[in-house]
MDAnalysis code that builds the backbone (N, CA, C; Angstrom):
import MDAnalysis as mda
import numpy as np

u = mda.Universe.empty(240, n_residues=80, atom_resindex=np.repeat(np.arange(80), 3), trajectory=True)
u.add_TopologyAttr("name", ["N", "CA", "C"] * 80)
u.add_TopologyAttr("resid", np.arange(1, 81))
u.add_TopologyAttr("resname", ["UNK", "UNK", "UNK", "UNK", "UNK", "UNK", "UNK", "UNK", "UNK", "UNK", "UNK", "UNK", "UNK", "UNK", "UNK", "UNK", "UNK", "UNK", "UNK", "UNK", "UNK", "UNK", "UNK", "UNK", "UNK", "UNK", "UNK", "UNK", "UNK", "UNK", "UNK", "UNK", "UNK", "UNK", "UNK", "UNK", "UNK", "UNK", "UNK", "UNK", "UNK", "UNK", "UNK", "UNK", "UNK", "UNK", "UNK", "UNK", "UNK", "UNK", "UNK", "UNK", "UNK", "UNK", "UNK", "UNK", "UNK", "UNK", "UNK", "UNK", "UNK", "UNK", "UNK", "UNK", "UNK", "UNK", "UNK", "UNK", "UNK", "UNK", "UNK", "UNK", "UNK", "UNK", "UNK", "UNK", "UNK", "UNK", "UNK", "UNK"])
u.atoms.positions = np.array([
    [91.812, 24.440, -172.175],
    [91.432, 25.144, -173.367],
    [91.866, 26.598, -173.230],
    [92.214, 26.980, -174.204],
    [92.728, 28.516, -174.641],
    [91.973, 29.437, -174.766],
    [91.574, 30.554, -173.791],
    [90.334, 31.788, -174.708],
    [90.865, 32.687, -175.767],
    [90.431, 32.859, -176.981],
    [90.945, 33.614, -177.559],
    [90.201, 34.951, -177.378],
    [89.013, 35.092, -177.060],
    [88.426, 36.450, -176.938],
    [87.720, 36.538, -177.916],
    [87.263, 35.870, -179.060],
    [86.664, 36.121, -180.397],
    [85.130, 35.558, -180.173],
    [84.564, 36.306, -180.417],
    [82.986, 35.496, -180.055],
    [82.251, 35.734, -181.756],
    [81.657, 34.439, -182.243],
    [80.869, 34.943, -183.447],
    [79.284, 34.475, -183.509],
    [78.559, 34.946, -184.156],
    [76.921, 34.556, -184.397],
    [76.824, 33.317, -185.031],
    [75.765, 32.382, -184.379],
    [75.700, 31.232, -185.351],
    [74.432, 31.909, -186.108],
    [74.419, 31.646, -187.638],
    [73.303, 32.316, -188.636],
    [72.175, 31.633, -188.395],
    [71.230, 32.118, -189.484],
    [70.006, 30.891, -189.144],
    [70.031, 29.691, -189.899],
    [70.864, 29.193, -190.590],
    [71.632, 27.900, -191.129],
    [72.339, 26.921, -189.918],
    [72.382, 27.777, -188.560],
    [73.728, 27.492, -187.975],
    [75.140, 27.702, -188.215],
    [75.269, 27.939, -189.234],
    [76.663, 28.474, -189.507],
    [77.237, 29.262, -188.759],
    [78.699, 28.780, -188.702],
    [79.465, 29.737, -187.915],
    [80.999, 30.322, -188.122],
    [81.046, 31.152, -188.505],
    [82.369, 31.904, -189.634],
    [83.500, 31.461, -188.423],
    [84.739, 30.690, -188.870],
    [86.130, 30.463, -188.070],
    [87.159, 31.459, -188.453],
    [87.403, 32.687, -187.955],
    [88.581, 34.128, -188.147],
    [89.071, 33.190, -188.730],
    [90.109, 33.972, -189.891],
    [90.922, 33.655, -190.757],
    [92.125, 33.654, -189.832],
    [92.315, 34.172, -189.062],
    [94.061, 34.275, -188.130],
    [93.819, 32.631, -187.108],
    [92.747, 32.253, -187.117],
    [92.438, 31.116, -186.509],
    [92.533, 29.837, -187.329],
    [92.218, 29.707, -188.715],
    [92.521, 29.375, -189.433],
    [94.137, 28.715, -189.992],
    [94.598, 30.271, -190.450],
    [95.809, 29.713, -190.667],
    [96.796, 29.409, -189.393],
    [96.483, 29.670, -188.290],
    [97.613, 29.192, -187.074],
    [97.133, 27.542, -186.913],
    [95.580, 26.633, -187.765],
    [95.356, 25.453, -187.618],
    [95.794, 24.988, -188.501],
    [96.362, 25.817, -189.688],
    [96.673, 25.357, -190.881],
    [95.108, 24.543, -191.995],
    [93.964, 25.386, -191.467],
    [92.467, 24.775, -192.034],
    [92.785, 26.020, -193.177],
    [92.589, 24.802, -194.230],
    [92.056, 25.388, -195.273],
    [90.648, 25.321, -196.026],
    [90.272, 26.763, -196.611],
    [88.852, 26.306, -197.534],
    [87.872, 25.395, -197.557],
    [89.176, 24.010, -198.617],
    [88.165, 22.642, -198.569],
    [88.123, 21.876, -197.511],
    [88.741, 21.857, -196.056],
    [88.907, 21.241, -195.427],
    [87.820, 20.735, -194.340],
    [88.207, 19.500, -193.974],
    [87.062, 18.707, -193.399],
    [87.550, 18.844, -191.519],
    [86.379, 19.084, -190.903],
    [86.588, 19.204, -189.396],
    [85.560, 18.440, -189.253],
    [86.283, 17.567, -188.100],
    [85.122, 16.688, -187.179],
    [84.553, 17.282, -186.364],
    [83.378, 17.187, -185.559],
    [82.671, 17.449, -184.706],
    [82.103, 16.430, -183.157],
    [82.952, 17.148, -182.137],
    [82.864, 16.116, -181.196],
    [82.281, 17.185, -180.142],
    [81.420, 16.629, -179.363],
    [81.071, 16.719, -177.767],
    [81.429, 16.513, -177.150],
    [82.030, 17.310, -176.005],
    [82.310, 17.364, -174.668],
    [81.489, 17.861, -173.722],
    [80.361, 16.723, -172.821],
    [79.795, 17.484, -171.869],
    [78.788, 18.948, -172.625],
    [79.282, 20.089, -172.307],
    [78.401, 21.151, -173.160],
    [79.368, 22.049, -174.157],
    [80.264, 21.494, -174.270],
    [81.149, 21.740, -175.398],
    [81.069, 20.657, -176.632],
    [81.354, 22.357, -177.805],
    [81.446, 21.448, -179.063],
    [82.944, 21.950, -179.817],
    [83.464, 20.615, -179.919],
    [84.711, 20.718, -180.193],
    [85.239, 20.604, -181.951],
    [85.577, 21.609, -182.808],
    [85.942, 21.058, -183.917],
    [87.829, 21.203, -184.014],
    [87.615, 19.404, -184.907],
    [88.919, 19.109, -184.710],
    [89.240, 18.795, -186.438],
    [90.351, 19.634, -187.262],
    [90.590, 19.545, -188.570],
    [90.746, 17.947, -188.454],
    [89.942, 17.107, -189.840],
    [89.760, 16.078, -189.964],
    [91.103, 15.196, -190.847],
    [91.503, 14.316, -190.001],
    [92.852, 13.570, -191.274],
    [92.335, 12.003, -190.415],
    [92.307, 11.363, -192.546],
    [91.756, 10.567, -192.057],
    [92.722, 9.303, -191.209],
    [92.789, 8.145, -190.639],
    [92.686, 7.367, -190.038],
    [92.718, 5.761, -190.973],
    [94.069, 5.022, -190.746],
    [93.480, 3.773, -191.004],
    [92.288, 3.105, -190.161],
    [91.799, 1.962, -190.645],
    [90.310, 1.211, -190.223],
    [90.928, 0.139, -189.642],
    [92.217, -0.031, -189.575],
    [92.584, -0.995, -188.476],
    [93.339, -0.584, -187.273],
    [94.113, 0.237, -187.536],
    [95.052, 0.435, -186.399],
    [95.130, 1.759, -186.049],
    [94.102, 2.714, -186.820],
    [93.854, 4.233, -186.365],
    [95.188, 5.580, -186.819],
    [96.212, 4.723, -187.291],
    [97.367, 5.286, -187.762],
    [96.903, 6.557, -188.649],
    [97.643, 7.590, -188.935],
    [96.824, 8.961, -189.668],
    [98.303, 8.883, -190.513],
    [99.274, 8.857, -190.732],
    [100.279, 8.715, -190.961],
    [100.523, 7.609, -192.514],
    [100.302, 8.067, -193.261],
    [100.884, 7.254, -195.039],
    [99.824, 6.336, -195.270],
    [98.629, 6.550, -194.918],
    [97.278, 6.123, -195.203],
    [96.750, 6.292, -196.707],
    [96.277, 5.252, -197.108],
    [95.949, 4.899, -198.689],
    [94.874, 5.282, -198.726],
    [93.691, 5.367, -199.931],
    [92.382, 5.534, -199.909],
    [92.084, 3.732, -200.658],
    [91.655, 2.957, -200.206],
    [91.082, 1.918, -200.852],
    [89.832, 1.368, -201.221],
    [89.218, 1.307, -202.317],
    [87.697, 0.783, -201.837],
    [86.688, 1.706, -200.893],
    [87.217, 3.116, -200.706],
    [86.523, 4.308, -199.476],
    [86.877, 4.075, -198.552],
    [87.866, 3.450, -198.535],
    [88.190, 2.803, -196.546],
    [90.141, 3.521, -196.955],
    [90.373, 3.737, -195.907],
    [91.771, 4.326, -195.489],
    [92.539, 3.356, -194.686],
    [93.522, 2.640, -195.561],
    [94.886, 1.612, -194.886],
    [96.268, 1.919, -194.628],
    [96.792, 2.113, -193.961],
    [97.876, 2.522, -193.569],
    [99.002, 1.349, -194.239],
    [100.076, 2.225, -194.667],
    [101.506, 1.016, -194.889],
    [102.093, 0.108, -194.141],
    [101.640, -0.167, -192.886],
    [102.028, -1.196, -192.078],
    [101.015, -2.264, -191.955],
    [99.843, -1.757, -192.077],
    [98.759, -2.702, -192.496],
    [98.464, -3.463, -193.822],
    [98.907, -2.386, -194.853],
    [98.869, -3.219, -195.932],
    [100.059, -4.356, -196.500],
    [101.216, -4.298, -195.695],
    [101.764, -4.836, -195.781],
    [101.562, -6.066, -194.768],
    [100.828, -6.031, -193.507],
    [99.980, -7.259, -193.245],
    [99.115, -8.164, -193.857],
    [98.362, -6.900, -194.482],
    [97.131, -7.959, -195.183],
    [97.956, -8.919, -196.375],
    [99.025, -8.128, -196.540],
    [99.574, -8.886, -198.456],
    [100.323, -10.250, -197.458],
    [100.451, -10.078, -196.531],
    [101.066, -11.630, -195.704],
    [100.226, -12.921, -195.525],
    [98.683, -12.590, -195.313],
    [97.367, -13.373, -195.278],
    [97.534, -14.146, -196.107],
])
């Protein structure tokens, strides 16, 4: 892991402001969704893209029914 030197307050919401120069070098924007993972005593946020539900692919993923299918999958299922 990288230190950047930036330390910020979590509010009494918990909230916690991400620098804007941190931001755009993640390419996170505004509406954007970050996951939240644990490591040990680290908390890791990782900008969120979603994932097909079969094969984990992030790559030309559909929205279907609320579930996310990738083009190699859906072209499986249409073989069934």
């Amino acid at each position: 892991m990288k230190a950047t030197g930036i330390v910020r307050p979590v509010d009494s919401l918990g909230r916690v402001v991400i620098p804007v120069e941190l931001r755009r070098n993640l390419g996170i924007n505004t509406s954007d969704s970050l996951e939240i993972f644990v490591d040990e005593d680290k908390i890791v946020l990782k900008k969120y893209e979603p994932a097909c539900i079969f094969c984990g692919e992030a790559d030309h993923v559909h929205l279907i029914h609320g579930k996310y299918v990738c083009d190699n999958c859906l072209k499986e299922l249409k073989n069934l």
